[in-house]
Structure formats: C-alpha cells, structure tokens
C-alpha positions as CSV (number, residue, x, y, z in Angstrom):
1,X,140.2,89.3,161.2
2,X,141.7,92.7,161.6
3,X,143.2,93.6,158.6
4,X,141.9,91.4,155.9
5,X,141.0,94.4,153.2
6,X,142.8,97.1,152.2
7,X,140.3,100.0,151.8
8,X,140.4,101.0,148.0
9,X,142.7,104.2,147.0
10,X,143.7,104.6,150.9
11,X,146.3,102.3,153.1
12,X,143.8,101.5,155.8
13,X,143.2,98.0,156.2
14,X,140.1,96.7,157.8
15,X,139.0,93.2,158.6
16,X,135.9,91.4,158.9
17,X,134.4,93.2,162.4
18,X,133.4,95.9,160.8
19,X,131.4,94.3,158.0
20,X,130.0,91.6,160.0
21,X,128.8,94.8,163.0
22,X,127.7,96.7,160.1
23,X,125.7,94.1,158.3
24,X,124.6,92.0,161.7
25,X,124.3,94.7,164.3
26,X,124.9,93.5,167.7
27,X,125.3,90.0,166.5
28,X,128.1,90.6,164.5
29,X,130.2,91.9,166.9
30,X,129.8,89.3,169.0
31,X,130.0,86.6,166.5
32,X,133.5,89.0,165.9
33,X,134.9,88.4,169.2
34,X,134.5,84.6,169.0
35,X,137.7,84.1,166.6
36,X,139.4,86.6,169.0
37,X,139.1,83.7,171.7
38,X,141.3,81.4,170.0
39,X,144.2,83.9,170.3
40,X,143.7,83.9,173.6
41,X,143.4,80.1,174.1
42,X,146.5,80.1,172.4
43,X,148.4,82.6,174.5
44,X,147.3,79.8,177.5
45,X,148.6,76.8,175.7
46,X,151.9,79.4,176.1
47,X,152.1,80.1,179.4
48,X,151.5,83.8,178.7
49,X,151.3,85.7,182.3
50,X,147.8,86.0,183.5
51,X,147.9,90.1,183.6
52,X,148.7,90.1,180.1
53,X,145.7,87.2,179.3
54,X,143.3,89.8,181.4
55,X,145.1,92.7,179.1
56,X,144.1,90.6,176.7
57,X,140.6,90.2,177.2
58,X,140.0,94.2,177.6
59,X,141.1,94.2,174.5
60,X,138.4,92.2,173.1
61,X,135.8,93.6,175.8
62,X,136.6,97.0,174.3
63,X,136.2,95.9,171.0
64,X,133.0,94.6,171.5
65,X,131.4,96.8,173.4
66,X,132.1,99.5,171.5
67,X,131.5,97.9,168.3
68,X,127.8,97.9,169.3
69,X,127.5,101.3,169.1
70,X,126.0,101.6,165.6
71,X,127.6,103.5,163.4
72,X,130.8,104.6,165.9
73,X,131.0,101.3,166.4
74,X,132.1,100.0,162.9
75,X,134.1,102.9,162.6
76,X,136.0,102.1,165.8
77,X,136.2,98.2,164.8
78,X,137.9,99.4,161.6
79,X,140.9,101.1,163.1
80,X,141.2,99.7,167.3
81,X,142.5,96.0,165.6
82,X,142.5,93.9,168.9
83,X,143.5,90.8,167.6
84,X,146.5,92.4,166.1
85,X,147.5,93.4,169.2
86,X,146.9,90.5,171.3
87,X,148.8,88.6,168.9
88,X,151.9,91.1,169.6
89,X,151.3,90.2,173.4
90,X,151.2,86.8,172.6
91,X,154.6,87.2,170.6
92,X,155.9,88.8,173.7
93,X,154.8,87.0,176.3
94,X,154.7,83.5,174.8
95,X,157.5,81.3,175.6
96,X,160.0,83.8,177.4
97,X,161.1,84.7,180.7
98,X,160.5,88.3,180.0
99,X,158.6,90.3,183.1
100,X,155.6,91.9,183.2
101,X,155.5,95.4,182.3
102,X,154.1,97.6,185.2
103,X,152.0,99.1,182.3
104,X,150.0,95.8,182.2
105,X,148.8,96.2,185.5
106,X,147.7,99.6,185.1
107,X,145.8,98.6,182.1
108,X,144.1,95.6,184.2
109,X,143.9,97.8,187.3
110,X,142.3,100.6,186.0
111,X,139.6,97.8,183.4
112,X,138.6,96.3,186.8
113,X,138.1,99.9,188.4
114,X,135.9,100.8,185.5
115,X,134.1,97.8,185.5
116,X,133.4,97.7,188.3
117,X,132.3,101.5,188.4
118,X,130.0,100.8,185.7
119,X,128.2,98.3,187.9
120,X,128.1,100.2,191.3
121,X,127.5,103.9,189.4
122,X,123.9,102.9,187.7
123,X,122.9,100.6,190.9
124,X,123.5,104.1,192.8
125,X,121.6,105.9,190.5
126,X,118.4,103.3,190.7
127,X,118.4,103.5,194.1
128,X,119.0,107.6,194.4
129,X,115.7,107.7,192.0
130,X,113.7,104.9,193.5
131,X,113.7,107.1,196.5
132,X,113.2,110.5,195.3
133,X,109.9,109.4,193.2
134,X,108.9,107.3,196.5
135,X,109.7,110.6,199.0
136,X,112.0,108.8,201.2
C-alpha cells in the first residue's frame, strides 16, 4: 500500500493512498486505511503490547486525517508510509519478550492529550461565542 510505485526518474516510492485520496477525495483515504487494519489485526493475532497496537492506530489516524486535506494531503500520504511502519512494530513487537520502549508511551500519551484537546478546545470555543453573541 505504501510503496507500490516508484515515482519515474526519482527514488521516491509511493503507494496507492495517494492515488486513491487524489482521485476519491475523502473516500479514498478512508477506503486507504481499511487494508491498514489488517496489519493491525495481525499484530493482535501476535500478542503485540497494547501501547504499541494504540501506536499503531495513531499511525493510521494520522494518515488519515491528514490525508483529507486536499492537496497536502496526498502529498503527505506519499512520503508519512504508515503501514511501513506498523509493520516494523509488528516485526518488533510480534512474538518477543522485548519491553516497551518508554518512547511508545509518550507517543500514546501525548495522541490521547491531543485528542482529547481537539474535543474540549472547540466545545470551549462554542460555548465562549454562544455567550458573547447572547450578552451573557
């Protein structure tokens, strides 16, 4: 998915995300992120920790939701490859009694602190507004 196409007269490598946001906007990234699952799924069938399956998922999230951006987004699809790099977690993780790197929950930490922020900050803002144009 990542890396299917080499980009002619260059060494970049793109895969099918970009194409399918470009020609399918919106749609295509999403219908990108459903092969990205299976990795996933697989890194379960593993016993792959659970930070590293939630490290895993921001990677797709990211993917995603930036790949909706037109334009940025298909640009960004072509070079962040998150299935190449949840396949290296999966590599590392699968199988082995290797530890957790205290990296990984940073990455989750600070996904779930954004997340959340991008929930709370808006609802703020709603409410901030709602009772400026009302005089309250």
């Amino acid at each position: 998915m990542d890396s299917a196409f080499r980009v002619p007269g260059t060494e970049v490598r793109v895969g099918l995300d970009p194409i399918l946001g470009f020609l399918l906007p919106g749609a295509g990234d999403l219908l990108g992120a459903l092969p990205s699952l299976l990795v996933v799924s697989l890194a379960v069938r593993h016993g792959v920790p659970v930070v590293v399956l939630l490290r895993m998922g921001l990677n797709i999230a990211l993917d995603s939701l930036i790949g909706l951006i037109p334009f940025l987004g298909d640009a960004f699809d072509g070079i962040f490859h998150a299935n190449e790099l949840n396949l290296a977690l999966l590599e590392r993780h699968a199988g082995t009694e290797r530890p957790v790197r205290a990296r990984d929950y940073l990455v989750v930490g600070f996904a779930f602190a954004f997340a959340v922020a991008c929930v709370v900050v808006p609802v703020a803002l709603v409410i901030v507004l709602v009772k400026a144009l009302v005089g309250g």
